[in-house]
Residue frames as a rotation matrix with the C-alpha (Angstrom) as fourth column:
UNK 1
0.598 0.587 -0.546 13.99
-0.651 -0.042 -0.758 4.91
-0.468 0.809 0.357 -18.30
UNK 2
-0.208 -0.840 -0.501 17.17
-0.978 0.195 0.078 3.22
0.032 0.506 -0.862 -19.39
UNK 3
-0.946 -0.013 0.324 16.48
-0.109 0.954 -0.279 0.15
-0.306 -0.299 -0.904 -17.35
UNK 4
-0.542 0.786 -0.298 12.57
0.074 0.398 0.914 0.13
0.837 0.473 -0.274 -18.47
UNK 5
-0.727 0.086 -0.681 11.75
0.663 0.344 -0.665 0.57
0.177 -0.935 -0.308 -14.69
UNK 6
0.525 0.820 0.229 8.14
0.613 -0.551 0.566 2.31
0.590 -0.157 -0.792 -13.45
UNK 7
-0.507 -0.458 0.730 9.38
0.004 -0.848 -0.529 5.62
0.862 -0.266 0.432 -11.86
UNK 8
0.567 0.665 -0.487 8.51
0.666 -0.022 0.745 5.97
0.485 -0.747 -0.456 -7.66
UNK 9
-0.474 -0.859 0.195 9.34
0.319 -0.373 -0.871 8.63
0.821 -0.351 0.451 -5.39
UNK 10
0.564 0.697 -0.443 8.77
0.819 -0.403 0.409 10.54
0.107 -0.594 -0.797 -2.23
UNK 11
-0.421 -0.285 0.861 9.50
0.176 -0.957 -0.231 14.38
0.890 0.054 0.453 -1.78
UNK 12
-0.362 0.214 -0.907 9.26
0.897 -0.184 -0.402 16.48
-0.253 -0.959 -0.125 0.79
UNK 13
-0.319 0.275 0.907 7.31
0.385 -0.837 0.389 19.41
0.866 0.474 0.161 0.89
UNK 14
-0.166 -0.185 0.969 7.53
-0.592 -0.766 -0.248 21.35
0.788 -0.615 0.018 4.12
UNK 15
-0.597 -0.557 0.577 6.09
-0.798 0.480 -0.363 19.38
-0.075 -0.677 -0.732 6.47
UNK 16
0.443 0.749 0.493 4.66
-0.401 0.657 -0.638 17.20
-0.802 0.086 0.591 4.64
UNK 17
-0.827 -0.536 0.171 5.71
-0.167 0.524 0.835 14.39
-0.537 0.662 -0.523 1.75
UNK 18
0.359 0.647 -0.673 4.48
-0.924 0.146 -0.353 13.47
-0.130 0.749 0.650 -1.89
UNK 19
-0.212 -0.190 0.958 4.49
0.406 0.875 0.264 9.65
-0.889 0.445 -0.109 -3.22
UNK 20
0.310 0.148 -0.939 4.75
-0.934 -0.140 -0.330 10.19
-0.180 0.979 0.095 -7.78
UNK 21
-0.376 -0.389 0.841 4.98
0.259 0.828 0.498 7.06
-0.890 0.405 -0.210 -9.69
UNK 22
0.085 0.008 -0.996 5.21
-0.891 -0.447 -0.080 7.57
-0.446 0.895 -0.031 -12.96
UNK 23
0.450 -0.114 0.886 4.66
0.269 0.963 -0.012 4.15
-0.852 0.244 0.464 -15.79
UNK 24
0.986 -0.029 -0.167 5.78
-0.169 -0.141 -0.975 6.03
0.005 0.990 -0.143 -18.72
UNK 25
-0.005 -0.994 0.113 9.54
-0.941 0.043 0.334 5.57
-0.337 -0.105 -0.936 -17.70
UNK 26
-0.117 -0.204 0.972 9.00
-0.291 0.943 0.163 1.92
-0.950 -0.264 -0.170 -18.32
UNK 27
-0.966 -0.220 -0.133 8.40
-0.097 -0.166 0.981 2.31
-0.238 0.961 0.139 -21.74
UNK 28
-0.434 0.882 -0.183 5.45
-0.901 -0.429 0.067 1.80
-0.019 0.194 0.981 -23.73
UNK 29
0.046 0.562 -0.826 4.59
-0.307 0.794 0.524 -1.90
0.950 0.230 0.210 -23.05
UNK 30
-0.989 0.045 -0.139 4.48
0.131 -0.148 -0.980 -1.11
-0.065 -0.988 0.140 -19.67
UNK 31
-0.125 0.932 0.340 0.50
-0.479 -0.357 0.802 -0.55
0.869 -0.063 0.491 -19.21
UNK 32
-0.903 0.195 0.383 -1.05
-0.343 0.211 -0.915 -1.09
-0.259 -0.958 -0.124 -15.77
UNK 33
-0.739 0.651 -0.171 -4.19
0.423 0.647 0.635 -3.75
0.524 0.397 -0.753 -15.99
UNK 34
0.090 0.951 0.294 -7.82
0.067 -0.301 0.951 -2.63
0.994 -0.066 -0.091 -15.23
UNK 35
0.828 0.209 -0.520 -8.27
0.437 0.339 0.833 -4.41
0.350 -0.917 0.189 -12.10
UNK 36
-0.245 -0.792 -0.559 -4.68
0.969 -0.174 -0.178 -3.47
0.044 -0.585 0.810 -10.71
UNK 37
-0.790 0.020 0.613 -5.49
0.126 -0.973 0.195 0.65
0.600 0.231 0.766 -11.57
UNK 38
0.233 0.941 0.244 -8.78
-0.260 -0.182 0.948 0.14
0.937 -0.285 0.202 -9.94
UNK 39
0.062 -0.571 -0.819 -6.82
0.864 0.441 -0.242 -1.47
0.499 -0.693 0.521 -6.84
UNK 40
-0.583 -0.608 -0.539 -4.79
0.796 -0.559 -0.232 1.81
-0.161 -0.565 0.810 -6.22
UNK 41
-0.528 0.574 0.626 -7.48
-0.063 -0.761 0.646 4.07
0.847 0.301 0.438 -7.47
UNK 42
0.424 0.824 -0.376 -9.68
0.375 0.218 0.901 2.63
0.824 -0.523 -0.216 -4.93
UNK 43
0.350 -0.263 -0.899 -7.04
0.886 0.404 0.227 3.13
0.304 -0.876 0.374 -2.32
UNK 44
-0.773 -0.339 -0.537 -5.91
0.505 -0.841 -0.196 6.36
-0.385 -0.422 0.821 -2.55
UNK 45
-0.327 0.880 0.344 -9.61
0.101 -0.329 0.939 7.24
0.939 0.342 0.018 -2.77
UNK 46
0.422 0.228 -0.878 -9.42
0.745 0.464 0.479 5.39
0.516 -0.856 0.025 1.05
UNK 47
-0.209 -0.648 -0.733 -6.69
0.958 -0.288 -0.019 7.69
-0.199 -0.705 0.680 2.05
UNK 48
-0.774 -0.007 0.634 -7.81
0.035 -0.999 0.030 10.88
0.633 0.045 0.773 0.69
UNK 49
0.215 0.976 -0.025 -11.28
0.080 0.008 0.997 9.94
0.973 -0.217 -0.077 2.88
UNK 50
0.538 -0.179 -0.824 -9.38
0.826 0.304 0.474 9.36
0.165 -0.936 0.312 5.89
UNK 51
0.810 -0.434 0.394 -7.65
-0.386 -0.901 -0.199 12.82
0.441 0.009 -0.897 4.95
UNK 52
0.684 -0.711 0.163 -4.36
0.207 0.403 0.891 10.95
-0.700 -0.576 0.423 5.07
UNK 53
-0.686 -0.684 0.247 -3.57
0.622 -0.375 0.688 12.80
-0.378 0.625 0.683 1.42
UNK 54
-0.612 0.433 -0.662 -4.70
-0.413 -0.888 -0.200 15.77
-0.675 0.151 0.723 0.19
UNK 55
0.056 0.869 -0.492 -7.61
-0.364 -0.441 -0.821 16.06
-0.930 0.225 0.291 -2.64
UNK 56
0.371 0.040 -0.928 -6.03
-0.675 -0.674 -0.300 16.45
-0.637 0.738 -0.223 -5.10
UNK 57
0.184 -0.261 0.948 -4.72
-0.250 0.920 0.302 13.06
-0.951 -0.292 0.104 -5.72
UNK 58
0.071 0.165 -0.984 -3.83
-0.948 0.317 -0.015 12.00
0.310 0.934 0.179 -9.44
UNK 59
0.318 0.135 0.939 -5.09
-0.303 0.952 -0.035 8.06
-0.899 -0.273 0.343 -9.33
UNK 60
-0.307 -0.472 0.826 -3.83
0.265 0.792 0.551 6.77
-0.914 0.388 -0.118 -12.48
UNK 61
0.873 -0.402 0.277 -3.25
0.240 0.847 0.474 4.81
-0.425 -0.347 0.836 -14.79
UNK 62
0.190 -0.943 0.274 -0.06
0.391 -0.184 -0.902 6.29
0.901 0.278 0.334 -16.55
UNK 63
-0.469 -0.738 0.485 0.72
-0.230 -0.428 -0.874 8.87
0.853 -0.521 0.031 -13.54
UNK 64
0.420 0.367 -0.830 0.03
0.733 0.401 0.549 8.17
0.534 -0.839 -0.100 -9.44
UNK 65
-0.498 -0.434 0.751 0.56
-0.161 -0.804 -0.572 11.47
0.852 -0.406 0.331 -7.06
UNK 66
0.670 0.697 -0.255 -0.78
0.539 -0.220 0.813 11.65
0.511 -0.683 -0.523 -3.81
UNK 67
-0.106 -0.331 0.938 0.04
0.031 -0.944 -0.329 14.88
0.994 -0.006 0.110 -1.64
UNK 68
-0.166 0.093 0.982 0.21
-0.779 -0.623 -0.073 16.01
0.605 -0.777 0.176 1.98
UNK 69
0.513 -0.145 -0.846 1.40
0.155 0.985 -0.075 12.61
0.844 -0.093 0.528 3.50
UNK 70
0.993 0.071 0.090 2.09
-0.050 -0.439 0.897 13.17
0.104 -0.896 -0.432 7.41
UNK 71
0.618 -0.786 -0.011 5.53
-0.636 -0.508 0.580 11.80
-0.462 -0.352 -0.814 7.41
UNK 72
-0.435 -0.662 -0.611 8.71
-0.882 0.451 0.139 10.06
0.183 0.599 -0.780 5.55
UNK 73
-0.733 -0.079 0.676 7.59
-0.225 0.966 -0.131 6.64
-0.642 -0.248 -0.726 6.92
UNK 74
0.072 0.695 0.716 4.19
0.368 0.648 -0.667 6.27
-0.927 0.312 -0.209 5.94
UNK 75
0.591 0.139 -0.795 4.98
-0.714 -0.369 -0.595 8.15
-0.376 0.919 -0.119 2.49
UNK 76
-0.754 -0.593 -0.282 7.96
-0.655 0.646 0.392 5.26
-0.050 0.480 -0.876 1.90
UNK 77
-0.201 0.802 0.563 5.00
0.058 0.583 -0.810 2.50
-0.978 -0.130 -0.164 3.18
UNK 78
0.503 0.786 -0.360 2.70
-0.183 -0.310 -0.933 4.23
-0.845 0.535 -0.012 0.29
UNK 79
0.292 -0.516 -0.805 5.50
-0.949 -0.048 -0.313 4.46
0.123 0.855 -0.504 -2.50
UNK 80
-0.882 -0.395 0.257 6.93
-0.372 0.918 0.135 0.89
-0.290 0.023 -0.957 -1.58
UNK 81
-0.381 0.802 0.461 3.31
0.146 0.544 -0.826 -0.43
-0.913 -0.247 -0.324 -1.73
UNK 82
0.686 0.380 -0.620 2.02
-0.490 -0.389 -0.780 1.63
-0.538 0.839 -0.080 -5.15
UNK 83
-0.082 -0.476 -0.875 5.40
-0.993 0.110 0.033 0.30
0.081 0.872 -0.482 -6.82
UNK 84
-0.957 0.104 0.271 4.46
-0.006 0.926 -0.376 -3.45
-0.290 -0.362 -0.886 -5.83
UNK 85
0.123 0.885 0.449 0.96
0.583 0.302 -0.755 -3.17
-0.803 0.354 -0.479 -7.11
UNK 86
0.694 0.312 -0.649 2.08
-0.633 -0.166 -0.756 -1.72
-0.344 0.935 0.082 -10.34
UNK 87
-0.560 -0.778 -0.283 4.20
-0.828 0.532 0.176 -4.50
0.013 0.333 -0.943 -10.64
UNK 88
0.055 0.820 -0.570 0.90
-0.344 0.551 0.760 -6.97
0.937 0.154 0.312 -9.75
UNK 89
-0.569 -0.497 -0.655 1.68
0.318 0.602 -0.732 -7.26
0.759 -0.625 -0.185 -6.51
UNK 90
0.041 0.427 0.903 -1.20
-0.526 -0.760 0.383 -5.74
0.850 -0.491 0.193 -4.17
UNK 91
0.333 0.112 -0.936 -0.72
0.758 0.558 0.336 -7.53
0.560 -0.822 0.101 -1.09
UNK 92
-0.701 -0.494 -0.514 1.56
0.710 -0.548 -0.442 -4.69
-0.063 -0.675 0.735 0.28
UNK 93
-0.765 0.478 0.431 -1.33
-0.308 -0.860 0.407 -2.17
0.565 0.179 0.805 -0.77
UNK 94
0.360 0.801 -0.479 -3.97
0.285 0.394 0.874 -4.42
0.888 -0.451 -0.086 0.82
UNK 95
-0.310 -0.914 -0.262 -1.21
0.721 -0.046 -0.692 -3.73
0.620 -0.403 0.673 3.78
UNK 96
-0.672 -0.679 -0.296 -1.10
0.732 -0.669 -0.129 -0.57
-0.111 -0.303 0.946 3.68
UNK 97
-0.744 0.661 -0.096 -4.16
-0.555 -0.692 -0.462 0.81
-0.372 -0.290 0.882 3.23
UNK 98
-0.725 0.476 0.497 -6.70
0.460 0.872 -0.165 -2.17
-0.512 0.109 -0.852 3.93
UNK 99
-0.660 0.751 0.018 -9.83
-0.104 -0.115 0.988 -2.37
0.744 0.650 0.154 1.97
UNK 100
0.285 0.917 -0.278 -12.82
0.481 0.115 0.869 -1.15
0.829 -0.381 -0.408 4.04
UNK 101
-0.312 -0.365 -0.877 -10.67
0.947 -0.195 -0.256 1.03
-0.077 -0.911 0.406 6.01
């Protein structure tokens, strides 16, 4: 929060990992743009179809959770990729979990 910076992690949870990104840390002129929210909404819509995260997903646009991620790698992937497309950057999300996959 100090630095203004969007909040990402990954946890473990038995054997499985969460990705949380969080924009309120960045303060309050942080906001994520339509199109970019719809981006990662769409995508971890992709991965919860492909049952590569749980249901429950939280898609946006202030908080970003997805659950029951198989293992440390592809949860870093996911969190490196979500904090790059809330920065405008979706290329690593396009990446990581293509459109039309």
């Amino acid at each position: 929060m100090a630095h203004n910076a969007v909040f990402v992690a990954i946890e473990a949870e038995g054997p499985h990992w969460t990705v949380k990104a969080d924009t309120l840390t960045a303060g309050s002129g942080r906001g994520v743009s339509d199109a970019v929210n719809e981006a990662i909404r769409a995508a971890i819509l992709r991965l919860v179809d492909n049952r590569e995260v749980d249901f429950g997903a939280y898609t946006g646009p202030v908080y970003f959770m997805m659950h029951g991620v198989r293992d440390e790698e592809r949860a870093r992937e996911l969190a490196a990729a979500l904090h790059a497309a809330l920065y405008d950057d979706l290329e690593p999300l396009n990446r990581a979990v293509p459109p039309g996959s």
